[in-house]
C-alpha positions in Angstrom: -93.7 -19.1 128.5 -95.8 -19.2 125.4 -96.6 -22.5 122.8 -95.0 -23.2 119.7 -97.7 -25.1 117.3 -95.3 -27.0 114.3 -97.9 -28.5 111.1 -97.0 -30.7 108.8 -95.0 -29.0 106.2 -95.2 -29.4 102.5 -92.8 -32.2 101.8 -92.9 -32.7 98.1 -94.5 -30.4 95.2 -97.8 -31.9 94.4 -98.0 -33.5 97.5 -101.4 -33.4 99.4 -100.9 -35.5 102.2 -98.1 -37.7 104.5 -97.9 -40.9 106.4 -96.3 -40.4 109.7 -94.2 -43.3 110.4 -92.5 -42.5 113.1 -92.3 -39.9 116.3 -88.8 -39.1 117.9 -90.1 -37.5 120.9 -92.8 -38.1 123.6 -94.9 -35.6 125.4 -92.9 -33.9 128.4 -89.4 -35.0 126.2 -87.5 -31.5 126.2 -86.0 -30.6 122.0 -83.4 -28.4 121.4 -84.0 -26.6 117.6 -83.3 -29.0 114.6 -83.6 -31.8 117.1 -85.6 -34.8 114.8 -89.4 -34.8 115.9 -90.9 -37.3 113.5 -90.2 -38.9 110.1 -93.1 -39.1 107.6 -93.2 -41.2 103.9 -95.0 -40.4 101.1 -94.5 -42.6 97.8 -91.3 -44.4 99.4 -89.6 -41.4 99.8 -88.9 -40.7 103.5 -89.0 -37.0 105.0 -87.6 -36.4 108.4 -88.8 -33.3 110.3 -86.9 -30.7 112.5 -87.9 -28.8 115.1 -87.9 -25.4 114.4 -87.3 -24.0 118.4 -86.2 -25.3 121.5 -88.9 -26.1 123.5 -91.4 -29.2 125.6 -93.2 -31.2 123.9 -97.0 -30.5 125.1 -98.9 -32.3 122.4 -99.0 -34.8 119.7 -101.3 -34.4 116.8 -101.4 -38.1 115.4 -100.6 -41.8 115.8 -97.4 -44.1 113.9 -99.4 -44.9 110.9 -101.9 -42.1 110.1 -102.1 -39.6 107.0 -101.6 -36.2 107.8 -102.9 -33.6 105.2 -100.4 -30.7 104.7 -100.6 -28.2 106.6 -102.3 -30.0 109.6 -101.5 -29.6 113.4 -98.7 -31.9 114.1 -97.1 -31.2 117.7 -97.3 -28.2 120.1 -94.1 -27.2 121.8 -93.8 -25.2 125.0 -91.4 -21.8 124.3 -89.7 -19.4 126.3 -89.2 -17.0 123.7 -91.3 -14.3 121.7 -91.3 -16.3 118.6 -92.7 -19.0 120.2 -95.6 -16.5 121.5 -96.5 -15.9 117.9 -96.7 -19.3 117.1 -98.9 -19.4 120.2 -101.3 -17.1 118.9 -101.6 -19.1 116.0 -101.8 -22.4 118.0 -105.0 -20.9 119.7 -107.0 -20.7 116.4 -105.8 -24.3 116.0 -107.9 -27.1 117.1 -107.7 -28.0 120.4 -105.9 -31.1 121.3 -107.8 -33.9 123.0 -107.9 -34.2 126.9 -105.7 -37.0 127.1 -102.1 -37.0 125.1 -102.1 -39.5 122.1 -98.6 -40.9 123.3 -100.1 -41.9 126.6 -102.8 -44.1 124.8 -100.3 -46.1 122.6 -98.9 -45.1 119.4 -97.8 -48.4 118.5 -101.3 -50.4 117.5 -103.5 -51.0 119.5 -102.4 -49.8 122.9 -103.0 -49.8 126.5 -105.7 -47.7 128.0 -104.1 -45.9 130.9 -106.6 -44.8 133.5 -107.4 -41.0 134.4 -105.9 -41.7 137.6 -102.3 -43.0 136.0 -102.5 -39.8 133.3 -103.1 -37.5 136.3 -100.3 -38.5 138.0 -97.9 -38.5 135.2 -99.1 -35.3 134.1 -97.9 -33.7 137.4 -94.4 -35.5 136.7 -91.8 -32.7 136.0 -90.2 -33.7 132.1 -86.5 -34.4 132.5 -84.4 -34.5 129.0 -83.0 -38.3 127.9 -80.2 -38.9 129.4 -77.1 -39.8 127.1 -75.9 -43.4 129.7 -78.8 -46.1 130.1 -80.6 -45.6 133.2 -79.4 -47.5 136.3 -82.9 -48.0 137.4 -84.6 -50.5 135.0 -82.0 -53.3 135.8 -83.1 -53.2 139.3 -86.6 -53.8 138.6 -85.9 -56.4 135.9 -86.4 -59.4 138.7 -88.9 -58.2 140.5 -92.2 -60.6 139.4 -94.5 -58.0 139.6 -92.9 -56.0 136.4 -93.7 -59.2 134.1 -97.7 -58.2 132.4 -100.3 -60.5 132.9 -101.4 -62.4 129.9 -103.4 -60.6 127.2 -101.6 -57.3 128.2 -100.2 -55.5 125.4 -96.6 -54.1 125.9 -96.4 -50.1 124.9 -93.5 -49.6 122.7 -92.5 -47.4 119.4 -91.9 -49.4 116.4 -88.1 -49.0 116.6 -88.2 -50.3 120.0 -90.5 -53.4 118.8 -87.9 -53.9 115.5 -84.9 -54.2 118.2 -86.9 -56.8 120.7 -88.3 -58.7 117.7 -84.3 -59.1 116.1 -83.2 -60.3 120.0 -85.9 -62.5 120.5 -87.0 -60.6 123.3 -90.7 -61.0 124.5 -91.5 -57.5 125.1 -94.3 -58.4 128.0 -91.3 -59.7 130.1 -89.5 -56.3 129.7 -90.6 -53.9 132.5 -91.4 -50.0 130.4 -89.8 -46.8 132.6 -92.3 -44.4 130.2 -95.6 -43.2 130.8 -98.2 -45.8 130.8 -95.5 -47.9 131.1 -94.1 -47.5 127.8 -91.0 -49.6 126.9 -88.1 -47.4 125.8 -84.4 -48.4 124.3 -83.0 -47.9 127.3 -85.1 -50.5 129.0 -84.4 -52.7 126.2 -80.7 -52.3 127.1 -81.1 -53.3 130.6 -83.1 -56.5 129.8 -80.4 -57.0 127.7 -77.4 -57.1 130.2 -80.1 -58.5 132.9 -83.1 -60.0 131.5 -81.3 -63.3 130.0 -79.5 -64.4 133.1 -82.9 -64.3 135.3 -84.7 -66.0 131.9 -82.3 -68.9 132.3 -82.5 -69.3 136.2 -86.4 -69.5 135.7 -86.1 -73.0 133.2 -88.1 -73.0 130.1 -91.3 -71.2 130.3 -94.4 -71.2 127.7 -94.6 -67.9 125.9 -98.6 -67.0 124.9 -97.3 -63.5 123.9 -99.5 -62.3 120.8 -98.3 -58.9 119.3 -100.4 -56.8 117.2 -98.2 -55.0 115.0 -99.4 -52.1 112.8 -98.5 -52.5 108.8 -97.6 -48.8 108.1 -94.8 -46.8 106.4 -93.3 -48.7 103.6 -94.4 -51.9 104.1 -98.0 -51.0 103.9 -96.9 -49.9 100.3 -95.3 -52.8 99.5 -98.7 -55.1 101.3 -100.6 -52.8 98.8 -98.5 -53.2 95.7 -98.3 -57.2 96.0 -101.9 -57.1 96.4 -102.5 -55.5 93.7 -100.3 -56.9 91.3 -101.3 -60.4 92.1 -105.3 -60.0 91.8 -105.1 -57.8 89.0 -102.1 -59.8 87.0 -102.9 -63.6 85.8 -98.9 -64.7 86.3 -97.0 -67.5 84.2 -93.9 -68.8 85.9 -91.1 -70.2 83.6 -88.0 -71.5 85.4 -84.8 -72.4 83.1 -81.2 -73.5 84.4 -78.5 -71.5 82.9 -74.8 -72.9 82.6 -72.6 -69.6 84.2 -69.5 -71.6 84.5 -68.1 -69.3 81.2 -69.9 -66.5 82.2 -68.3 -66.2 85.9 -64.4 -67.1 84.6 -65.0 -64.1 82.0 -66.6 -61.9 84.9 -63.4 -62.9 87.2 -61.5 -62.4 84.7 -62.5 -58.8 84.1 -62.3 -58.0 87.7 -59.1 -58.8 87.5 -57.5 -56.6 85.4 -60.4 -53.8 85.9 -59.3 -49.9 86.4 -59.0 -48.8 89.7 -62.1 -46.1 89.4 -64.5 -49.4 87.8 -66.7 -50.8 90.1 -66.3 -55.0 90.7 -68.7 -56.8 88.3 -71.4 -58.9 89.9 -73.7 -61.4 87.4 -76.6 -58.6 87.2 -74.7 -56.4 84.6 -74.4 -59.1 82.4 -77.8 -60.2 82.9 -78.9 -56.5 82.1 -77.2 -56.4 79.0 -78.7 -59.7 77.8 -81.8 -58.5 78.7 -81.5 -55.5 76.5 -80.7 -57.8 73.6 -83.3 -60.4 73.8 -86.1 -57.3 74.5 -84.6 -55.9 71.1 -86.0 -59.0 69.8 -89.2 -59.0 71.5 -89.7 -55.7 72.7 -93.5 -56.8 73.6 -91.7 -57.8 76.7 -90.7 -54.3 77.6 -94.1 -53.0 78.1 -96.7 -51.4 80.8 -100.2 -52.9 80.5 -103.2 -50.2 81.6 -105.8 -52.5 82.0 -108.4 -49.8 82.8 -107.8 -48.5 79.3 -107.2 -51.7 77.2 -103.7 -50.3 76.0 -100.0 -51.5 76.2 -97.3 -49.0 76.1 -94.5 -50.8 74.7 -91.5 -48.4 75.5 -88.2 -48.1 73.2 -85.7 -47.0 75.9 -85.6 -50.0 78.5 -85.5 -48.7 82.0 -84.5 -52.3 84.2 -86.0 -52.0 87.7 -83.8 -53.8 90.4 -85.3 -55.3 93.2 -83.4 -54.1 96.2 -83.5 -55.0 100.0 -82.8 -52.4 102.2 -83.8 -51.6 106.2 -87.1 -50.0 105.7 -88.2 -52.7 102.9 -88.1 -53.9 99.5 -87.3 -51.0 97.1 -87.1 -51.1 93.3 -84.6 -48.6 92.2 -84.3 -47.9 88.2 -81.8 -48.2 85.7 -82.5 -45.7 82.7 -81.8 -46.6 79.6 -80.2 -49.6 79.4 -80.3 -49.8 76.2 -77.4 -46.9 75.9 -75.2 -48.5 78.7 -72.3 -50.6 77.9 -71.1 -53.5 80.7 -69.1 -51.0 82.8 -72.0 -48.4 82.8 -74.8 -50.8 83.9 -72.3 -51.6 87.2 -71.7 -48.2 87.9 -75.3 -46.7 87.8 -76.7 -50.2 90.0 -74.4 -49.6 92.6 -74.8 -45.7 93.2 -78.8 -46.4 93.1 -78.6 -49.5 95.3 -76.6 -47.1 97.6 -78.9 -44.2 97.4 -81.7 -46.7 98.5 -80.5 -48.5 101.0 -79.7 -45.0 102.4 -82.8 -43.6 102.0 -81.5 -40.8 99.6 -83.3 -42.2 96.5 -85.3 -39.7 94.9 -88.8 -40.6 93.3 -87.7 -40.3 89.6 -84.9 -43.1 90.6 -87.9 -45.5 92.3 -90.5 -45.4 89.6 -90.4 -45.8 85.8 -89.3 -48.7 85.2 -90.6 -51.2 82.2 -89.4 -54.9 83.7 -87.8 -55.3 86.7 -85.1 -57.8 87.9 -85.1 -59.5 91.5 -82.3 -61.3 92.9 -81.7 -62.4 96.7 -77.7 -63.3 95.8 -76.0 -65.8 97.5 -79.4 -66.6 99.2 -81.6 -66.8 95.8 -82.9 -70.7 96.7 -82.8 -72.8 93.3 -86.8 -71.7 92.1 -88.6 -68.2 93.1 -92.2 -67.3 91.8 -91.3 -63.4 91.2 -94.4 -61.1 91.9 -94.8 -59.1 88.8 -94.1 -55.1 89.4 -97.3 -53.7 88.3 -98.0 -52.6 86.0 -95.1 -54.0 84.0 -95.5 -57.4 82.4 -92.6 -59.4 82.9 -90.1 -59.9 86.0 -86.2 -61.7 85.5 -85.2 -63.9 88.8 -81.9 -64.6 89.3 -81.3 -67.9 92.0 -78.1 -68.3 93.3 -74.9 -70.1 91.5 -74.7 -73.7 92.9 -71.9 -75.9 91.3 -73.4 -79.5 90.3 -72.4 -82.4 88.1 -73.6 -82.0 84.5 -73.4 -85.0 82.0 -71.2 -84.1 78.7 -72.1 -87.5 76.9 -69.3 -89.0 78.5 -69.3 -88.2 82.0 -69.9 -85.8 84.6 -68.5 -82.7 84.7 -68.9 -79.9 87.8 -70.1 -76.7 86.0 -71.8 -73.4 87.8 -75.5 -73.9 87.3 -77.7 -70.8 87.9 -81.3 -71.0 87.5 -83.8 -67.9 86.1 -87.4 -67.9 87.2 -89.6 -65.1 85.5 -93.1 -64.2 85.8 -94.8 -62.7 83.2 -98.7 -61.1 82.8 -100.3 -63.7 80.7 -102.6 -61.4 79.5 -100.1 -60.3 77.1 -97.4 -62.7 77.0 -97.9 -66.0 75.7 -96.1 -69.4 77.1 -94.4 -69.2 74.0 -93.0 -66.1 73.9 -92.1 -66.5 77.5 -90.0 -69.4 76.8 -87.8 -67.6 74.1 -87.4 -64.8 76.0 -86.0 -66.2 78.5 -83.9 -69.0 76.0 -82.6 -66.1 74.1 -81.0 -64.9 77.5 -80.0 -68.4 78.6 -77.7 -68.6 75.8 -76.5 -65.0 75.8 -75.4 -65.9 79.0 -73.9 -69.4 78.7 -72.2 -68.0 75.3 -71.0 -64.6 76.7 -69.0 -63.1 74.3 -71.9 -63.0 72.4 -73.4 -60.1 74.9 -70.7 -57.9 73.1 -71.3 -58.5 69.8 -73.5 -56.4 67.9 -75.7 -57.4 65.6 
């Protein structure tokens, strides 16, 4: 037997340093090679590593949420084979790991302090590898009282398993843990499932003090920090203008229609990209970044439209080059394969930065006002509420027509109330008088 030390590898050119977001593996969990140890992010671009031999997991180098330098110890693996020796050698010149694991003592925030006695114990546990079915154990303790935690006592859990019990509703101090230091595990979140409701309902309605202290890391620490700094470095205007789409969505219907089989199906933002692109032609102050260190605005020719894009990890802004050169057809096309890539996690770093104004839109769920955060350091934003069809007044009577409303930030440093408003009246009637988004000037 001889020990295989893994360090963090180089994950991007240029790139100094990694968040870890997220381990696959415990200590004493048995990998077989390219089994998934841990998934790191650096500049919203998320890196998975392999393991590079079969082997135990002895060791883990750092907690969900730190930054790992390149090149740093990450996790020691226990080998049977000669490569893994080697490795060994070089794991001794390593620095030594600390006395007690780092997975013992909580990865997830916080954490709960196991005693020497409890670590001892499990230490002299022989690892077993997961097993494929749920354990049948865990439902058998899930009525017993003494598995509930006293109050004030934090449940140990990885941030997957805390994602999972937060969408259930599931108080994760009521969920008894099967892992070391009583760590909560999927599996024990699938017995609570099939058992833990049915004894919940028996028990009557029960206060819940439960307080979790969840650690912002990964992506959404990136997002907490981009917000923050757009907001206390950017002076925002919000304009909000309603925007007749009743001719707009029979022409988009319309065009759906009688589309080509390989086209993709037309939503409102392509339409709203290609106004865009006409209205910055008249203001192309609009289509600008602001360096407010150096007192300069870059006012770009080519407009590259950032779109605001939901996916699993977090808010992502993936970027449409060049809109400028796109026709209708073009500007669908390119959105979906990036919205795609991101929600995937397949989106490259070129396709998530770049951008010159951004547009955000929360579909069918878009409320009827927004006050967009302004993607820094851009200085304008397009929101797009949803399509809501109410009575509008012709000078004779009431008529229903699809009314849409855009709310827009923009950096009032550099864009006036003024030009605000024509910016965004010069795409209100580009959009209520659609053909006109075809016609060239």
């Amino acid at each position: 037997m001889s020990e295989h030390l893994i360090k963090m590898p180089d994950v991007g050119e240029g790139i100094a340093e990694a968040e870890l977001v997220e381990w696959h593996v415990k200590v004493g969990d048995l990998v077989r090679e390219d089994a998934l140890l841990a998934a790191v992010m650096t500049d919203k671009a998320t890196v998975e590593i392999p393991s590079p031999v079969d082997g135990e997991v002895l060791w883990l180098g750092a907690d969900i949420g730190d930054v790992v330098a390149i090149g740093s110890p990450l996790i020691r693996l226990k080998t049977g084979d000669e490569e893994g020796a080697a490795s060994g050698r070089d794991a001794d010149r390593a620095p030594e790991p600390p006395a007690r694991p780092k997975d013992i003592e909580a990865q997830a925030d916080g954490a709960v302090k196991t005693s020497d006695a409890v670590v001892e114990k499990q230490a002299k546990e022989a690892p077993q590898p997961r097993p494929v079915e749920a354990p049948q154990s865990p439902p058998a303790r899930m009525h017993r009282p003494s598995a509930r935690r006293m109050e004030g006592d934090k449940p140990v859990a990885s941030p997957a398993v805390r994602l999972r019990a937060r969408e259930a509703g599931i108080d994760l101090r009521q969920v008894p843990g099967s892992g070391p230091a009583g760590r909560i595990t999927h599996e024990d979140l699938d017995a609570f499932l099939a058992h833990g409701p049915q004894a919940a309902g028996a028990a009557g309605l029960a206060q819940d003090t439960s307080v979790q202290a969840i650690k912002v890391i990964g992506l959404r620490r990136r997002i907490a920090e981009k917000m923050a700094l757009a907001k206390s470095r950017i002076p925002h205007i919000t304009y909000v203008e309603e925007v007749d789409v009743t001719a707009l969505e029979d022409l988009r219907a319309s065009l759906n229609a009688s589309k080509r089989a390989e086209r993709p199906k037309l939503t409102i933002l392509p339409f709203l990209m290609r106004a865009m692109v006409k209205a910055i032609a008249e203001q192309p102050n609009l289509n600008a970044i602001y360096d407010d260190e150096a007192g300069i605005v870059h006012q770009h020719g080519g407009v590259h439209i950032g779109i605001a894009t939901q996916t699993g990890s977090g808010l992502m802004v993936p970027v449409v080059r060049h809109a400028e050169a796109r026709d209708l057809w073009d500007c669908a096309t390119e959105l979906n394969r990036l919205a795609e890539a991101a929600k995937a996690g397949l989106a490259t770093r070129d396709e998530l930065s770049g951008s010159t104004i951004t547009i955000t839109s929360l579909g069918a769920m878009g409320g009827i006002v927004t006050t967009p955060v302004i993607n820094h350091p851009e200085v304008a934003i397009v929101g797009v509420n949803k399509i809501m069809v109410r009575p509008v007044w012709d000078g004779s009577t009431f008529i229903p027509r699809k009314m849409m409303n855009l709310s827009s930030s923009f950096d009032h440093r550099i864009v006036d109330g003024w030009d605000a408003a024509l910016f965004v009246q010069r795409i209100k009637t580009l959009l209520e008088t659609p053909a006109m988004i075809f016609v060239e000037a």
